[in-house]
C-alpha positions in Angstrom: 182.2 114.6 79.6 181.1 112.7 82.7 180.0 109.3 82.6 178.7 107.4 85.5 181.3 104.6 85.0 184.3 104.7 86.7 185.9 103.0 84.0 186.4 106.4 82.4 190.0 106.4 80.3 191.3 108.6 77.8 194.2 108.5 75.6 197.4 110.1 76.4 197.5 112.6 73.6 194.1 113.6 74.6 195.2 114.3 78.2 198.0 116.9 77.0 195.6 118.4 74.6 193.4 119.5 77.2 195.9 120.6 79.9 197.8 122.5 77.5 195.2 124.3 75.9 193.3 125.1 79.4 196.8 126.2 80.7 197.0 128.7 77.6 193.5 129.9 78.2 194.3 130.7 82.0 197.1 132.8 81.0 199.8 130.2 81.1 203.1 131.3 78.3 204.1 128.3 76.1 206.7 127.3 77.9 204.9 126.8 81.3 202.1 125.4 79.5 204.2 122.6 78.5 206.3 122.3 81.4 202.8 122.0 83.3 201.6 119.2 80.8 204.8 117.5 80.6 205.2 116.5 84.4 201.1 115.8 85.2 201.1 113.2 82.3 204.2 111.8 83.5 203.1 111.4 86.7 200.1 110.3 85.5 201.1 107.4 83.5 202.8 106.4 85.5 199.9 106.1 88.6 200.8 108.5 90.2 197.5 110.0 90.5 198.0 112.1 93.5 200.5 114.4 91.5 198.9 114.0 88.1 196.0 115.5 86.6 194.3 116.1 89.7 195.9 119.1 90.2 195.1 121.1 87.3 192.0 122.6 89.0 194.6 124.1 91.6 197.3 125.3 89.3 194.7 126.9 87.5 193.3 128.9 90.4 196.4 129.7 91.5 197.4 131.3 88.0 194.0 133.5 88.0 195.0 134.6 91.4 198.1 135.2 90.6 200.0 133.3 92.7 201.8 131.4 90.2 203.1 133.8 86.8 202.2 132.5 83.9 204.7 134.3 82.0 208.1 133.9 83.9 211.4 135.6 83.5 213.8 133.0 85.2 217.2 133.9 85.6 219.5 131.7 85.9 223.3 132.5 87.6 226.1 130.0 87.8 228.6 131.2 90.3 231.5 128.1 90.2 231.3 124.9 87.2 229.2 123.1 89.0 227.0 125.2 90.6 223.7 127.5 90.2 220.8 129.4 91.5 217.5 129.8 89.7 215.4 133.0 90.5 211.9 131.0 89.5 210.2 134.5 89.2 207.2 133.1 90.8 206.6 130.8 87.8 205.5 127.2 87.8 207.5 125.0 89.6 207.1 122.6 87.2 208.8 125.1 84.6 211.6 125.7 87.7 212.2 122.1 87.8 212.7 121.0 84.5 214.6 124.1 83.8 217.4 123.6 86.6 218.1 119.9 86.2 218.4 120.8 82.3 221.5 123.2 83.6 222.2 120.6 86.5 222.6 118.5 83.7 224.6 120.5 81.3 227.4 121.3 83.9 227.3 117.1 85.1 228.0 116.8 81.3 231.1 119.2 81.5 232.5 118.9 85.0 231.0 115.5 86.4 228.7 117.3 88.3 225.7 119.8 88.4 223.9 121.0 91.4 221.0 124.0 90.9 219.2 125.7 94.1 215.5 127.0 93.2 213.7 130.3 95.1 210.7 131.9 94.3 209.1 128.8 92.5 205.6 126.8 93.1 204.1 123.4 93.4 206.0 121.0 91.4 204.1 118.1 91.2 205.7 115.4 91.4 210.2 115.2 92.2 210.1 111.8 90.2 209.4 114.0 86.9 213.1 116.0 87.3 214.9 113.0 88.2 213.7 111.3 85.7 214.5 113.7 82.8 218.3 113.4 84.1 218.4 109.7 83.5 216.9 110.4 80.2 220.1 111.9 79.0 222.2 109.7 81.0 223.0 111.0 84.1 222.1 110.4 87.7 219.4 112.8 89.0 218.2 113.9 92.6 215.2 116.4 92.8 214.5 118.1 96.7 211.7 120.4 97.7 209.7 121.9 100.7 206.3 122.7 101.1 203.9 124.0 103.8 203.5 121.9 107.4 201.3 118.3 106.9 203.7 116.4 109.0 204.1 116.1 112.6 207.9 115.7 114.0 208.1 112.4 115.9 206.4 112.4 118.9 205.0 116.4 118.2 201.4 117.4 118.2 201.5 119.8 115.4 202.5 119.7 111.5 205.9 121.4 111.0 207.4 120.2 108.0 206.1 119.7 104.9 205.8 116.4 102.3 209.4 117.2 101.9 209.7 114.2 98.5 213.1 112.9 97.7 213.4 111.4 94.1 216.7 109.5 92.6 216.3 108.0 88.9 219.7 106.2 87.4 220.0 105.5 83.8 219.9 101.9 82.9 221.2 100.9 79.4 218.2 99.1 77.4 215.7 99.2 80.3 213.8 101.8 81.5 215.5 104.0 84.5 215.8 103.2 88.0 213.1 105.4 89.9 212.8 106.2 93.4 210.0 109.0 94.0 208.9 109.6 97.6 207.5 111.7 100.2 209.2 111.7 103.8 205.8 111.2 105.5 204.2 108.2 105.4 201.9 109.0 102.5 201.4 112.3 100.4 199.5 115.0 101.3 197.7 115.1 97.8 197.0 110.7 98.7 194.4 111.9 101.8 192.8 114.3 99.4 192.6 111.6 96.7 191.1 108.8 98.9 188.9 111.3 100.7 187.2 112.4 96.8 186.9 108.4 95.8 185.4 107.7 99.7 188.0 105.3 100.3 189.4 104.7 104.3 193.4 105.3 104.4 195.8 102.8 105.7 197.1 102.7 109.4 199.8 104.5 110.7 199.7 107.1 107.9 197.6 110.3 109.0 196.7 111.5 112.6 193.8 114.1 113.7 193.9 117.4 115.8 194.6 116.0 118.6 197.8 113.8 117.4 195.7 110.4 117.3 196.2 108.3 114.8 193.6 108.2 112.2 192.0 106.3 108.8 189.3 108.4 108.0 190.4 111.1 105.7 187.6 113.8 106.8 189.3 113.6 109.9 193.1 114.0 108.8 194.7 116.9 110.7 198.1 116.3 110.1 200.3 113.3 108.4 202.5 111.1 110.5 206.2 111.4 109.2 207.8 108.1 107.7 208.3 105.5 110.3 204.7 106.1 111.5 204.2 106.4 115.0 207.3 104.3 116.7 210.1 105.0 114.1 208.6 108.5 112.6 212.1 110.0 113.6 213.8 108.2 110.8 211.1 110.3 108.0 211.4 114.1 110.0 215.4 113.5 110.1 214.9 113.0 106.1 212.2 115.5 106.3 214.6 118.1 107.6 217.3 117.3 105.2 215.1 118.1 102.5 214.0 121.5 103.9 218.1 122.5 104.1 218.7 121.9 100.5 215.9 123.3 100.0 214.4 126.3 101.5 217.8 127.0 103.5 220.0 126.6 100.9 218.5 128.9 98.1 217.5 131.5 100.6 213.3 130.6 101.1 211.3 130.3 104.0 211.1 127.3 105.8 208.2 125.1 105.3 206.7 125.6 108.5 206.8 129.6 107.3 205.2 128.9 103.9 201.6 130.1 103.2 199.0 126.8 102.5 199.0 125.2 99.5 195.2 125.4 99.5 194.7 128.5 100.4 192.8 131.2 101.0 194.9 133.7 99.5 195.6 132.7 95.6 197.1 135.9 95.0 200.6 135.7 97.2 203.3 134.3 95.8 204.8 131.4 98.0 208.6 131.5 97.6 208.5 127.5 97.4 212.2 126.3 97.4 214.0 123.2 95.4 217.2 121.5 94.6 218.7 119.3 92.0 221.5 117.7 91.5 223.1 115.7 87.8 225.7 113.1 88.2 227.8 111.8 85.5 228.6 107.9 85.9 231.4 108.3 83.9 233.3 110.9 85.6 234.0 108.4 88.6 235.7 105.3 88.1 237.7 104.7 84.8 237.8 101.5 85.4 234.1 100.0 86.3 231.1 100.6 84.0 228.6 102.1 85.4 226.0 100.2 83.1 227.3 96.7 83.7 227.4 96.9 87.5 223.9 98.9 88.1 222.4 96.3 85.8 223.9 92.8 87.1 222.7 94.6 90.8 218.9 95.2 89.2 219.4 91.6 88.0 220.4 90.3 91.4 217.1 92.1 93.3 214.4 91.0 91.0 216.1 87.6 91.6 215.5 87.3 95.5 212.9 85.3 96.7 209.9 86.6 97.4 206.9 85.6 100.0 203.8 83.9 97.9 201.7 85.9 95.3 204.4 88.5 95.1 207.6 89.3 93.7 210.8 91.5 94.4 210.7 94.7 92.1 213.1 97.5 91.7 212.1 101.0 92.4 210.3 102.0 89.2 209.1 99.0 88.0 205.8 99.8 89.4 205.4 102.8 87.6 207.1 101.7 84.1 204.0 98.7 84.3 201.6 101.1 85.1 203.0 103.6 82.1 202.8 100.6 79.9 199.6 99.5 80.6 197.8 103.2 80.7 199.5 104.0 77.3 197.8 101.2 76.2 194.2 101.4 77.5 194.2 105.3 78.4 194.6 107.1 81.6 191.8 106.5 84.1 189.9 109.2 85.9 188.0 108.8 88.7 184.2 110.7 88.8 185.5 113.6 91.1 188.2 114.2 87.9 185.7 113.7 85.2 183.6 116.9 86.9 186.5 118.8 87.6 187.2 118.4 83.7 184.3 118.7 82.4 184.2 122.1 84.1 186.9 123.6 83.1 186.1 122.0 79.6 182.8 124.7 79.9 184.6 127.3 81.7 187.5 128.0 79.0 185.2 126.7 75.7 187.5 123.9 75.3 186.5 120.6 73.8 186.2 117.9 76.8 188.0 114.6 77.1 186.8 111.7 74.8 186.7 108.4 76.5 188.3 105.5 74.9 186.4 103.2 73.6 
């Protein structure tokens, strides 16, 4: 499967083939399996490359280790309307996620409202995916989790919270949704890792070494900065540390800062990751202001402001629904580090590989 272009592409449908049937080989149930492929092609498509398909190497060592359970038995409890807990069993958290904003959902479809705390769950990928599938039946969707230290507090010397990613999507009648999807550092852990594969230097302001100095080189990455960067970095661990509440606190995890590493060693211990969603119903608000006609004259309004030369003012999302277009078009790239990891896992669960488009 690998080809010494970097011009390597391969059709959507291809991509889920693949995942799903490798997930199934490594001991993934149906349901996670899907789950799994659902939110790494979203994320995917959309460019998000960081949370896409790079991670199925991991998920799938985690899953022989037995971190992650490939065969869940969620429960899910719902102690007032609009509110619930999901017992993740250890499961994907991809699985978790989709699974609590589709109660989240159900009860904001009832009540107005939904709000579902996660424990014992895993990785996630990307928030974006959970907010998203809220706005897909309407509703208003927020999607919380922690994850083990990266980022510095402002001004500290050691990583202490995690990524910590906020995501809000909004429904918008005839267009695609409203997306926000982002981490409370400056970048992504999983963006050092991707620039350090492709040998590419990392922006300023965004990563610092062991000794707390800022730095480019993503060998050298120790820690990552919170959002704000160096001077205004108290404005991403404030957000940092409201994500870890709803998160960890809330449904009873460990903090972040108490989590074993994403990366490992030890593939074998569960990680009691932590995660919270919450479904709004526009319509259970104001009877007498649509919801639709207001979010879309505002939309209208921002992509109408003037913008400095050779660019353009675009709404959260737009980005990404481009990108979506454009990769569902031409295929979904992947970089040479990708093509190997593919190619063996194509060879380690007798799989047929990836074909390029041509």
């Amino acid at each position: 499967m690998t080809s010494d272009s970097p011009d390597f592409r391969v059709a959507v449908t291809d991509l889920e083939r693949f995942i799903d049937r490798i997930l199934h080989r490594a001991g993934a149930d149906v349901a996670s399996a899907q789950a799994v492929t659902r939110a790494l092609v979203t994320a995917s498509r959309m460019g998000t490359d960081s949370h896409g398909l790079r991670l199925l190497p991991h998920y799938i060592q985690a899953l022989q280790g037995g971190r992650i359970n490939g065969r869940p038995a969620m429960h899910f409890t719902q102690p007032l309307p609009a509110t619930g807990y999901l017992d993740a069993d250890d499961g994907p958290g991809h699985l978790a996620g989709y699974t609590a904003m589709g109660h989240a959902a159900d009860m904001a479809e009832k009540v107005g409202l939904g709000a579902v705390a996660v424990g014992n769950s895993s990785h996630f990928g990307a928030a974006g995916c959970y907010a998203l599938a809220a706005a897909e039946r309407g509703l208003i969707g927020m999607a919380f989790c922690n994850s083990d230290p990266f980022v510095l507090l402002h001004e500290g010397r050691s990583p202490f919270h995690g990524t910590n990613p906020i995501a809000f999507a909004a429904p918008v009648n005839g267009q695609a949704p409203y997306l926000l999807d982002m981490a409370t550092s400056s970048v992504p852990w999983n963006r050092v890792q991707q620039y350090g594969a492709i040998g590419r230097e990392l922006p300023d302001q965004v990563a610092a070494d062991a000794a707390g100095r800022v730095t480019r080189t993503p060998a050298d990455v120790s820690a990552l900065l919170p959002l704000g960067g160096s001077d205004f970095g108290f404005k991403g661990a404030g957000l940092g540390g409201m994500v870890e509440i709803l998160s960890s606190t809330l449904s009873g995890m460990l903090n972040g800062f108490r989590l074993l590493p994403m990366g490992g060693p030890d593939m074998a211990t569960p990680r009691g990751v932590g995660h919270f969603f919450l479904a709004m119903n526009p319509d259970a608000f104001n009877e007498n202001a649509s919801f639709e006609t207001c979010l879309r004259e505002y939309l209208e309004d921002l992509r109408a402001q003037p913008a400095n030369e050779g660019t353009e003012t675009l709404a959260p999302g737009d980005r990404e629904w481009r990108c979506l277009g454009m990769r569902d078009a031409n295929g979904i790239p992947l970089d040479r580090a990708n093509q190997a990891a593919y190619a063996a896992l194509a060879e380690q669960f007798d799989v047929e590989p990836l074909t390029p488009m041509r």
